[in-house]
C-alpha positions as CSV (number, residue, x, y, z in Angstrom):
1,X,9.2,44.5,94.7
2,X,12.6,44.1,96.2
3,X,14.4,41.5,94.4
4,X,11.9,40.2,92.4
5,X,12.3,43.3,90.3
6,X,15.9,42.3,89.3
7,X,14.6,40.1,86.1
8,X,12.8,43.3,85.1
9,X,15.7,45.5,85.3
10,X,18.3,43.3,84.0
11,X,15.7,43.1,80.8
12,X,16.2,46.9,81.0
13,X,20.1,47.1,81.5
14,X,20.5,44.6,78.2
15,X,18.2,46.7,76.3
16,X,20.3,47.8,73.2
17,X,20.0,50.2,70.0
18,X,20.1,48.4,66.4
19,X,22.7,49.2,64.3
20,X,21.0,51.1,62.1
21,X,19.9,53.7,65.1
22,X,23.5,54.2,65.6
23,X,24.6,54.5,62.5
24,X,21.9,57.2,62.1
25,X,23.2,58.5,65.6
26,X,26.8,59.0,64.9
27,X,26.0,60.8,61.4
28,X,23.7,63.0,63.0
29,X,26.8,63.8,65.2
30,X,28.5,65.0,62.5
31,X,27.0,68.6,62.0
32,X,24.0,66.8,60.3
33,X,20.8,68.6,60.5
34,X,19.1,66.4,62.4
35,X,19.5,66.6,66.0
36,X,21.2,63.7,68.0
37,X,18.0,64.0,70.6
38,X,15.3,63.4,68.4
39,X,16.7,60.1,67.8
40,X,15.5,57.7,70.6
41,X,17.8,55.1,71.7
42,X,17.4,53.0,74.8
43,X,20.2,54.6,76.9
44,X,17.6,55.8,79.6
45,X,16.3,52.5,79.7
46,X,19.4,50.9,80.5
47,X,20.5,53.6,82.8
48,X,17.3,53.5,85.1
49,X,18.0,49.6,85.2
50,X,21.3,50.1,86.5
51,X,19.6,52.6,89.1
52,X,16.8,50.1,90.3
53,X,19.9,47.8,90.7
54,X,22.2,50.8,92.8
55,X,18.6,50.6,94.9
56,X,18.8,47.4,95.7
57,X,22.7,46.9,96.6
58,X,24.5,44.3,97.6
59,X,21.0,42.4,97.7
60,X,21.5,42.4,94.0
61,X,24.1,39.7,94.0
62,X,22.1,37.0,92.2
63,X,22.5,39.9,89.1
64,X,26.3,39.7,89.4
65,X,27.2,36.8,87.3
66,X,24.5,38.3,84.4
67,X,26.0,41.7,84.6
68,X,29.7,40.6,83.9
69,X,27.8,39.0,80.8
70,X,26.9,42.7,79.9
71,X,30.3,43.6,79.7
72,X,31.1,42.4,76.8
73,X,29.0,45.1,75.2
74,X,29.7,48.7,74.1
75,X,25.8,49.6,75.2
76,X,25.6,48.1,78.0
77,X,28.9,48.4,79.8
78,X,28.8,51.3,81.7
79,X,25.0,50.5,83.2
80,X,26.5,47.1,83.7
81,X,29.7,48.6,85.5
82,X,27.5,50.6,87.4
83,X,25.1,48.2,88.7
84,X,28.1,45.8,89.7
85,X,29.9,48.6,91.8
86,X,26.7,49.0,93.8
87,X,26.3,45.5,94.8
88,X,29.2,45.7,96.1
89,X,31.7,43.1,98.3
90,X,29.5,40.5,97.1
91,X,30.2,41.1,93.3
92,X,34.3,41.3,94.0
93,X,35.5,37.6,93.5
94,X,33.2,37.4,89.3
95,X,35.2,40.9,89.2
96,X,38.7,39.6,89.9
97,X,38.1,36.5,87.7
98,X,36.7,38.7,84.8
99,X,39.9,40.9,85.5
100,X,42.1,37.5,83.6
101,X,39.1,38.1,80.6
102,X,41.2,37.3,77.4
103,X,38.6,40.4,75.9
104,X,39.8,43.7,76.9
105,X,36.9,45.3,76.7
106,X,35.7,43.0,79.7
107,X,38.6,43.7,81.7
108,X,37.8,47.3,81.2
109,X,34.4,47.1,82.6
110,X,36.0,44.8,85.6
111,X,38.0,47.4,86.1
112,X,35.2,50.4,86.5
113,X,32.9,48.7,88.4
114,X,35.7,48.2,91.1
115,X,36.1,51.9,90.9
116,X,32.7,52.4,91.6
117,X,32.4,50.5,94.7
118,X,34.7,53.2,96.6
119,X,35.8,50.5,99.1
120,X,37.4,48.0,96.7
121,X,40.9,48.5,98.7
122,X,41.8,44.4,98.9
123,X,41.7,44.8,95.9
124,X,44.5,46.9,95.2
125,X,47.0,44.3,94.3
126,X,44.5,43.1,91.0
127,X,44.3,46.9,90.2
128,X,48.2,47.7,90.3
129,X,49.2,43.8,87.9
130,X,46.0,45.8,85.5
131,X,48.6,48.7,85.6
132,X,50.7,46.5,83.6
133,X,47.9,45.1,81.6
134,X,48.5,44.9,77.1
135,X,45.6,47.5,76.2
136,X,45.8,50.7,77.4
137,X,42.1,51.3,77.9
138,X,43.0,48.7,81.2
139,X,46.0,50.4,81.9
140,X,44.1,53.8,81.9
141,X,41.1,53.0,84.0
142,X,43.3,51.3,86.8
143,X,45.5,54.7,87.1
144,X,42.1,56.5,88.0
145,X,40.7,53.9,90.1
146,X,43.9,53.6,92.2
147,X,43.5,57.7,92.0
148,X,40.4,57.8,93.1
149,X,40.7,55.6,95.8
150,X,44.0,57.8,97.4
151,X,45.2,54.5,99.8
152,X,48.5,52.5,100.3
153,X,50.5,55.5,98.8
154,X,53.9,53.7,99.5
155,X,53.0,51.1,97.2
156,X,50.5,52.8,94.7
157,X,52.3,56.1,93.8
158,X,55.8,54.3,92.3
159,X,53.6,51.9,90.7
160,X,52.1,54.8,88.9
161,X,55.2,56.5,88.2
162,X,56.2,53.7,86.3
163,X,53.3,54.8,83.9
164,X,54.7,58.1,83.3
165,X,56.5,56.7,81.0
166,X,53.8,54.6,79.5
167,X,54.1,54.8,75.3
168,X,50.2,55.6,75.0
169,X,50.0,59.2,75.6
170,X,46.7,58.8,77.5
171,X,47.8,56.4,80.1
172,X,50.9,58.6,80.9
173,X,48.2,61.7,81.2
174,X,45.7,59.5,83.5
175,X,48.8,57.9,85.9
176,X,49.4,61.6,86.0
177,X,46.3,62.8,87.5
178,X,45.9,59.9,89.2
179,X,49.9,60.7,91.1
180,X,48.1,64.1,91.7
181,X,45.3,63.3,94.0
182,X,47.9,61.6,96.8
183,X,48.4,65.5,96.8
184,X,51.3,65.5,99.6
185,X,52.1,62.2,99.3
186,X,52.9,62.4,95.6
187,X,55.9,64.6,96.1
188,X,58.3,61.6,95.5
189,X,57.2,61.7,91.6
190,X,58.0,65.4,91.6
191,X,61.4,64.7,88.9
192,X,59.2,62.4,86.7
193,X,56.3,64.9,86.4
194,X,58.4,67.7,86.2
195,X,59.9,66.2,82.9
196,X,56.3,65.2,81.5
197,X,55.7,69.0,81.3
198,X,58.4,68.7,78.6
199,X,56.0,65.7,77.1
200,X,54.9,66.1,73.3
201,X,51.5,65.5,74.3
202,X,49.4,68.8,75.5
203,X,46.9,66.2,77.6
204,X,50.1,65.1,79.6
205,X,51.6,68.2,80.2
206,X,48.7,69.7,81.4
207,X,48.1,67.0,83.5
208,X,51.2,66.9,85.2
209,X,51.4,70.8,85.7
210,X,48.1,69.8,87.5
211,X,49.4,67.2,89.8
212,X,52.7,69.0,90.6
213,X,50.3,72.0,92.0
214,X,48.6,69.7,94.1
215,X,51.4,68.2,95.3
216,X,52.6,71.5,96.7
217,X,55.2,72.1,94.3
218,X,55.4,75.2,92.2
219,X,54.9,74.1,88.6
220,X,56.8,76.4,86.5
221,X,58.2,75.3,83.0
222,X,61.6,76.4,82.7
């Protein structure tokens, strides 16, 4: 069907649970009896949307401006995020604008789906001003996807060190891992993580002993 599908699996992307199902969902993740899989929900809906979009690529552009739209929702993020990183180049300028999104949550997902298109490297410069961003959850996913990525060290790594010393325990753990996959070219954060092995979080210390290994660097605690 080509692109004449993409009405059809937007309509399955935006497909979301009623309260009540998750209500029912999260109890029943509480030790209930009942097991979370005999609940139905339409997660596998929405995730064989996002695939029919992955299919299609950057032909999918007329989805783009609908999936920022399903941002804005817990449900239907991720898909959303998904389905935008596949498209691709053509989805990049909605995803910069949605990066200024006065709703985190947004920014969040602007922030993923730029991680998902592996070649998002213009866009560096929007992901390092998101390392500075108010939430953390922003400040957290832009660590990984400048991790993930592993380009521009000179100018990504101290950017990241400066998140080391981030006051939300998981952004200093995620800058962390993220410093660690420049491997050899992380050495220069070497001091920093050596003193986050001291950190009173067990996530960041962890995570630094991690990154100072594949840096090179013997990771003893003394």
């Amino acid at each position: 069907m080509g692109t004449n599908a993409l009405p059809y699996l937007l309509r399955m992307v935006a497909r979301k649970d009623s309260s009540a199902i998750l209500r029912l969902r999260a109890w029943a993740g509480k030790g209930s009896i009942v097991r979370r899989w005999w609940i139905p929900t339409h997660y596998i809906d929405r995730m064989r949307g996002a695939a029919g979009i992955e299919a299609l690529g950057g032909e999918a552009a007329p989805a783009a401006p609908e999936l920022i739209r399903m941002l804005n929702d817990e449900q239907t993020e991720y898909p959303a995020a998904l389905g935008l990183g596949a498209i691709g180049p053509p989805a990049i300028p909605l995803l910069v604008q949605t990066l200024n999104n006065r709703t985190a949550w947004i920014r969040m997902g602007a922030v993923q789906a730029l991680n998902f298109m592996h070649g998002a490297e213009a866009e560096i410069p929007d992901l390092l001003r998101c390392l500075d961003d108010s939430d953390p959850g922003v400040r957290e996913g832009a660590a990984i996807a400048l991790g993930d990525m592993r380009k521009q060290p000179d100018r990504v790594v101290p950017k990241l060190m400066e998140r080391l010393a981030d006051p939300n325990s998981s952004v200093r753990a995620d800058a962390a891992l993220a410093i660690g996959l420049f491997e050899a070219q992380a050495r220069r954060a070497v001091p920093k993580l050596r003193e986050l092995q001291n950190d009173s979080s067990a996530e960041v210390r962890q995570q630094a002993t991690i990154a100072l290994e594949k840096a090179g660097v013997v990771s003893t605690n003394q």
